[in-house]
N, C-alpha and C positions, 0 to 999 in steps of 0.2 A: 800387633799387626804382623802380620804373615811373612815369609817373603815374596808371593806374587801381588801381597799387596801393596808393599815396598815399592818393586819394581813399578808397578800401577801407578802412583804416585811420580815416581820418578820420571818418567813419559809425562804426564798431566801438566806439571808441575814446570818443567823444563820446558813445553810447546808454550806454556802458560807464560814465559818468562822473554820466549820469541816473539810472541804474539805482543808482551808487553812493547817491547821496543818496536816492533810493526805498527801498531797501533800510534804512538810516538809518533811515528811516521805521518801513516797516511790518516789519521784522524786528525791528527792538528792541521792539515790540507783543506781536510773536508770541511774543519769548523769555518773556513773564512772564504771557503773555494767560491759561492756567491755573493757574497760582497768581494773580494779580489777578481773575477770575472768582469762583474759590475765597475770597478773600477777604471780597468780594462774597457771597458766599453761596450760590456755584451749589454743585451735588451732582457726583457724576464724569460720570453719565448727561448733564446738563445741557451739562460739556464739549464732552463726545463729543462730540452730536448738533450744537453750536454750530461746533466746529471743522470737521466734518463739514460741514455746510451751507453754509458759507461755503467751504470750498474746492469744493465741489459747485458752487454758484451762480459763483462766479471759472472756474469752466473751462466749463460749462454755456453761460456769457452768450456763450463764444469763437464757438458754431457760428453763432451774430445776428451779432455785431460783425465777425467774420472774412469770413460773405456780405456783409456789410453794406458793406465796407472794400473789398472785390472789384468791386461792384456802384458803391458811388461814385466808388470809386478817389479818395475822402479821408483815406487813413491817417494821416499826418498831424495831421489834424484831430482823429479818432477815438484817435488816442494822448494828443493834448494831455486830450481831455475825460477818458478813462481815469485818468492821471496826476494831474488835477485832487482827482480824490473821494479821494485820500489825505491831506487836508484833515480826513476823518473821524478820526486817528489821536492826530491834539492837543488832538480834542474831548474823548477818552476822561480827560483831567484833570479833566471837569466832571460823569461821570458819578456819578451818586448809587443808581442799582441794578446789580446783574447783568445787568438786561434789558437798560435803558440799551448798558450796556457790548457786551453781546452785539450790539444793534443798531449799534453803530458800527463794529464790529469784522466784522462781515459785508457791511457798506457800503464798506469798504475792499476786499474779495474783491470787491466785485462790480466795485468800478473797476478791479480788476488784467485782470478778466474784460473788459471794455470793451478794455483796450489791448493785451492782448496778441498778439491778432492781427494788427492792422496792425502793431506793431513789430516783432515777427517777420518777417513779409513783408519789410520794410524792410530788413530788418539780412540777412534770405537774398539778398537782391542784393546788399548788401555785401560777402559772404563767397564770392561767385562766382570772383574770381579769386585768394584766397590760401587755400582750402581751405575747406570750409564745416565740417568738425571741427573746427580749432584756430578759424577767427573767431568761432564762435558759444565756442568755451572760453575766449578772450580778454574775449570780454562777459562772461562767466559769472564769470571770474576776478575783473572789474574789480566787479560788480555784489556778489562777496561779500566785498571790503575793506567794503562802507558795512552788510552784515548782520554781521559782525566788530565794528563801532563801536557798533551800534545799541543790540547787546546789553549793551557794557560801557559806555555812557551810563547804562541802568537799574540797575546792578551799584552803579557810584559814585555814583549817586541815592539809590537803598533804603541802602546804607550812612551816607550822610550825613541821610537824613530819615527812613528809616523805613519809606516805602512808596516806592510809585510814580507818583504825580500829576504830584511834580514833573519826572519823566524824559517824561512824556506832554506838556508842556504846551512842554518842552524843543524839540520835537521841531518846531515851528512853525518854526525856525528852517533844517532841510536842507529843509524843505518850500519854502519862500522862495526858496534855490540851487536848489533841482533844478529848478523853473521858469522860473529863469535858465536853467538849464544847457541845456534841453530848446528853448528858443527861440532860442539860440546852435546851436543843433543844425541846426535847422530853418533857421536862415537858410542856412547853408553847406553844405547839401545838401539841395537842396529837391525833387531828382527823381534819386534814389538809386538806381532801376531801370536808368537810364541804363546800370548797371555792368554789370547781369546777360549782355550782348551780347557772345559772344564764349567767353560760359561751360561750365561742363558742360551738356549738353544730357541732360534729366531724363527716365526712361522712364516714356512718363504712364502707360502699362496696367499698372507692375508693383506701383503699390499699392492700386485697387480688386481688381486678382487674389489679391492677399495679406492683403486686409482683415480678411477673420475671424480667422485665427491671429494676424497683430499684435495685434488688438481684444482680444479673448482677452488675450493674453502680457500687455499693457497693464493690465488691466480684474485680473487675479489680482499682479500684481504690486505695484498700489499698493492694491489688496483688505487684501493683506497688508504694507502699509508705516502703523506706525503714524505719527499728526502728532505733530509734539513738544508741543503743548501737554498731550494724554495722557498722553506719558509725565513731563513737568515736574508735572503735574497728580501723578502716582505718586511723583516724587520727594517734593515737598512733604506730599502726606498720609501718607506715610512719615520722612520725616525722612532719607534716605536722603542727600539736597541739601539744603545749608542753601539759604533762599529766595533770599539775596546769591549765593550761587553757583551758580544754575538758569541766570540769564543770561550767567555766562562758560563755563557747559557747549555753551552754544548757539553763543556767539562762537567756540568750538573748533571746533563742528561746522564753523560757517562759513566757518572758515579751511581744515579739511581739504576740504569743499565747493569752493571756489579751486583748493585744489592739484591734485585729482581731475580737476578738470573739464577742465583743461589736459594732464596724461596720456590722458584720456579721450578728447580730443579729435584728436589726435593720435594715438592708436591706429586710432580711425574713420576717420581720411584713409586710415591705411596699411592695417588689414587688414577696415573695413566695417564691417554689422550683426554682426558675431561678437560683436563688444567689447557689445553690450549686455546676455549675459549675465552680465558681473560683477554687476549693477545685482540681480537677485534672490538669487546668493550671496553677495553682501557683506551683504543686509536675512535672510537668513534666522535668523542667529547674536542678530541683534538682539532678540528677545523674552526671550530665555534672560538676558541681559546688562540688561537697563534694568528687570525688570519683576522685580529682587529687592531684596533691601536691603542690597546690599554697595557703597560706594563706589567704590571703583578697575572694578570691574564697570560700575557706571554709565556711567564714566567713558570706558570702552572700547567700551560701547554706542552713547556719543554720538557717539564718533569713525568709528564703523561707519556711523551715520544719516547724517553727513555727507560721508562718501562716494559711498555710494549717492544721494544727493542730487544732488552732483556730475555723476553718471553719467547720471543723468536726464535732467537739466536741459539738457546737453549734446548726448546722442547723439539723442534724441528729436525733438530741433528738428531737427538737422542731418539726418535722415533725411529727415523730411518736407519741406524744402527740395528734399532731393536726390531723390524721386522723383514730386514734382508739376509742373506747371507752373507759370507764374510769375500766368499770367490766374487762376490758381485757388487759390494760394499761402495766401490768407487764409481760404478756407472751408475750405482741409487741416486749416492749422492750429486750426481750430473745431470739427471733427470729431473730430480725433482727442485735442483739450484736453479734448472733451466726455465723455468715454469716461474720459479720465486720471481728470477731475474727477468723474465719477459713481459710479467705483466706490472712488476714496479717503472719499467720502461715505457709502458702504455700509460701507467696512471699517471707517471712524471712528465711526460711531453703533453697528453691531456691536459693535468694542471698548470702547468706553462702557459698553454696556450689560453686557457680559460682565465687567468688571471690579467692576459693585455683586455679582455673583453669585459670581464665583472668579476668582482674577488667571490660577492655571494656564488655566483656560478661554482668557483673552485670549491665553496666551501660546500654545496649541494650534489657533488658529485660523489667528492671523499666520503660525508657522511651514505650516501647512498650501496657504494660499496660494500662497507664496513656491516651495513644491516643485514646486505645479500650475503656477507660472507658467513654472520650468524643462522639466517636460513640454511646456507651451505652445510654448518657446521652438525648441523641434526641429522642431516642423511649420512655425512661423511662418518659420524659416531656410529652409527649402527653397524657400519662397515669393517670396525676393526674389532677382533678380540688380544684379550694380555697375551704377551709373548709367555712360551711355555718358559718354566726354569730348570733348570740339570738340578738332581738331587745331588 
């Protein structure tokens, strides 16, 4: 191994290890956020609309933060502040309403929306010379060991006390490391672009040329992806999950999210955008499987969601690295976070609402998406060619 590829690693590796303890964080939130809502007293509508908004507003805030990070060229900086507002997450021990909660819990989305553009940027010049598939599914890997923990933190909490305050208040403590972690970061590689030279050389015109059909494929594909606090939300008011065991449904996801993401990644180096259509047949099977009252069903649902997770999470970045430029790297990824994020927001508060009326409704929506987004997916293909490579 080289030494740019060293350095390559060492960036990956080190965001990988932020993310871990982030994840820590705000996953283990997310595994119990609707049954603790619920708890609280929200209704399913209420869910919805809250899980919905808050991932809306987290991807929404990228298209600001991503020009914004471009234009200063303080990523860096705009990461640390992003990272910071997860701060809100050990609050949520102190909350006394739904509202309360709901507001902390959406102030966290908003900080993820703050950082993840510049850290994006960062980590796509990282992934320059070892493949930007597998780099960014090595983050991915590394970031969903701490959503794995996060969740069976609150698992061994609710079983030892009852609820959840205690696993919230817990949570002060990765918040602590990851700031460590994230400052150790920053000092040993404080100009991480440096790597990009040398790299694939990105074809800028071939993704404003493709933008509608990707937009589109994007926009019905997480349309139709439910959030899990929805379906935890169904578990719970069904009885389907005991409430101790909503959070190592999710710790499963996240470990198959891991595995996924690194096949996934590694498929993208070798055979390109093709691999992104697993991402809508692995979520289509999903409604049929989480939104009944059979356990092992559940169970197979969640394994489903965290795959498709996986695939997202992975090939999505890694495209948009591979067909923008680098001066322009942060507002891609704002643009096209913003798009993810606005219509996971539509399909969230939709399915919300569709489950006070008839679960089949919910469940005839999602799958309906998910088929639009593989018709999507045929015009969108034609659209893109492989990014050139630097000899």
């Amino acid at each position: 191994m080289d030494g740019r590829n060293r350095a390559a690693y060492t960036v990956i590796v080190l965001f990988g290890i932020v993310s871990l303890f982030g994840d820590i964080i705000y996953e283990g939130a997310r595994s119990v956020s609707g049954p603790y809502l619920y708890l609280l007293g929200a209704g399913a509508l209420a869910v919805g609309v809250i899980a919905g908004l808050g991932e809306f507003l987290g991807y929404a805030l990228r298209l600001i933060s991503g020009h914004l990070a471009d234009v200063t060229q303080h990523y860096w900086a705009i990461t640390f502040i992003g990272y910071g507002m997860l701060a809100a997450v050990p609050l949520l021990a102190l909350a006394g309403s739904w509202e309360a909660a709901a507001l902390l819990l959406i102030l966290e989305r908003v900080g993820k929306g703050i950082r993840v553009p510049a850290r994006d940027a960062i980590l796509a010049d990282a992934t320059t010379t070892v493949g930007r598939g597998w780099g960014f599914a090595v983050h991915e890997a590394l970031d969903q060991i701490g959503a794995i923990i996060g969740p069976l933190i609150f698992s061994a909490i609710f079983l030892a006390q009852g609820d959840y305050r205690g696993g919230f208040a817990l949570l002060a403590v990765p918040f602590a490391l990851m700031i460590l972690a994230l400052l150790f970061a920053r000092r040993r590689m404080p100009e991480p672009a440096s790597l990009e030279a040398g790299g694939p050389v990105p074809r800028v015109n071939s993704l404003p040329g493709s933008l509608l059909p990707y937009a589109v494929f994007t926009a019905l594909t997480m349309a139709g992806f439910a959030a899990f606090p929805i379906i935890a939300y169904h578990f719970a008011a069904t009885g389907t999950v005991s409430e101790a065991e909503i959070p190592l449904f999710y710790a499963v996801a996240m470990g198959v999210d891991a595995v996924a993401a690194l096949a996934i990644g590694r498929a993208y180096d070798r055979f390109g955008l093709v691999t992104l259509v697993s991402v809508p047949l692995l979520a289509v099977g999903i409604p049929f499987l989480a939104f009944g009252t059979d356990y092992a069903l559940a169970f197979v649902a969640v394994v489903l969601w965290g795959a498709a997770m996986g695939a997202q999470e992975t090939i999505l970045r890694a495209a948009v690295a591979d067909y923008t430029h680098i001066s322009k790297r942060g507002t891609a990824y704002g643009i096209f976070n913003t798009i993810y994020g606005a219509a996971w927001f539509a399909g969230s508060a939709f399915a919300g609402w569709a489950y006070t009326v008839a679960v089949p409704l919910v469940v005839g929506f999602l799958v309906a998406m998910q088929v639009g987004a593989l018709v999507a997916f045929a015009r969108m293909r034609r659209g893109f060619a492989a990014p050139a490579r630097a000899n």
